[in-house]
Each structure stands twice: as C-alpha cells, then as structure tokens.
N, C-alpha and C positions, 0 to 999 in steps of 0.2 A: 373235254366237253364240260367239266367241273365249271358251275356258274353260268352255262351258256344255254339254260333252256330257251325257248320252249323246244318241247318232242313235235317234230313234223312227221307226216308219210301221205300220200296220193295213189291213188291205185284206179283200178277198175271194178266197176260189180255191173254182170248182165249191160253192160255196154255205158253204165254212169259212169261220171268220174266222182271219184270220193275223194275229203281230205282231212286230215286228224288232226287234231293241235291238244297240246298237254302243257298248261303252263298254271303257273301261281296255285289255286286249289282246285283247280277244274279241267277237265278235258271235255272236248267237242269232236262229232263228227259230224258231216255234209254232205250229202249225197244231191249232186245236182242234175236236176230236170235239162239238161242241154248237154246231148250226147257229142257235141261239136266243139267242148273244152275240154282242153285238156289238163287233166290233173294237176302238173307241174304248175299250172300259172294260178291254181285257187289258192289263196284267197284272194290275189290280186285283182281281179275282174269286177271285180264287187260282190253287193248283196244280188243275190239270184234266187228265184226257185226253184224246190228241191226239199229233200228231204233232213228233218235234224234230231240231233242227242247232243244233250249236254248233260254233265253229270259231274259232280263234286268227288274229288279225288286228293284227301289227306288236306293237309295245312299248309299254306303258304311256305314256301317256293315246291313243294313235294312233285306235282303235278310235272313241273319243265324235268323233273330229274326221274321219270318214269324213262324204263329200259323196254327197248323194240317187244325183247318177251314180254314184261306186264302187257302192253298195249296191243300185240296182234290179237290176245283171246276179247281186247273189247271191242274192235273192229269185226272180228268175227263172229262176235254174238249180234251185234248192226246189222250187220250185211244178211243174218237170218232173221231179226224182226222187219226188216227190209224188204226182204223176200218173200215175208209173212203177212205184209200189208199192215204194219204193227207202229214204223214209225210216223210220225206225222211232219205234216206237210207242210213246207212256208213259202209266201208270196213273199217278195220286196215291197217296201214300204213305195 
C-alpha cells in the first residue's frame, strides 16, 4: 500500500450512504441525501446533496497514509454530529 493513497471506505448511517477519502493534507466525508446509492459507486456519481466534513489532516502526502484505526474514530464522530443535526448541508451546484 506504501505510495498508493488515498484511504477510501463507504458504509451506511440510519440508511445514508457515506464515503471517506484521506488523501494529500485533508480528509473528507459525504453523507448523501439519496438513500438509493450505493456506497460503493461514491464518488463516482457525481456532485450530489448530502451532508459534508472536510478537515485538514498533517502535511502533504500524510492524509493517503492514514490507517483504517486513525480514520474509523473520524467517521464515528461524523456520523454523531450527523445524527446531532450538527453537520451541514450541500446542494450541487
């Protein structure tokens, strides 16, 4: 895996699909408004609405080289401001 970020993962939350990405100095998550995709094909689908976090994460390449443990407690603190009504919302342009 040496060299080959980004960190991916897709899941479910309360019937969304979510999806993580960890690359360069940043990671993002997505939670998207359309309980009808499936996980596996985001980001491919395009821009959609839905729910976001993005958050800076160390220095260039650090981010692609985050391991499943760093990244499930950031997903899991998401998926509670999520459920907290906490994160915000995006339209497609």
């Amino acid at each position: 895996m040496a060299g080959q970020g980004p960190l991916q993962g897709s899941g479910w939350v309360d019937g969304f699909p979510w999806y993580l990405r960890a690359r360069g100095s940043s990671w993002s998550l997505e939670i998207v408004d359309d309980k009808d995709i499936d996980p596996e094909q985001l980001p491919c689908v395009g821009v959609l609405s839905g729910w976001l976090v993005e958050e800076d994460y160390g220095t260039w390449p650090e981010a692609g080289y985050m391991t499943p443990m760093t990244a499930w407690p950031l997903i899991e603190k998401c998926i509670e401001k999520f459920r907290a009504g906490q994160l915000p919302y995006i339209f497609p342009e």
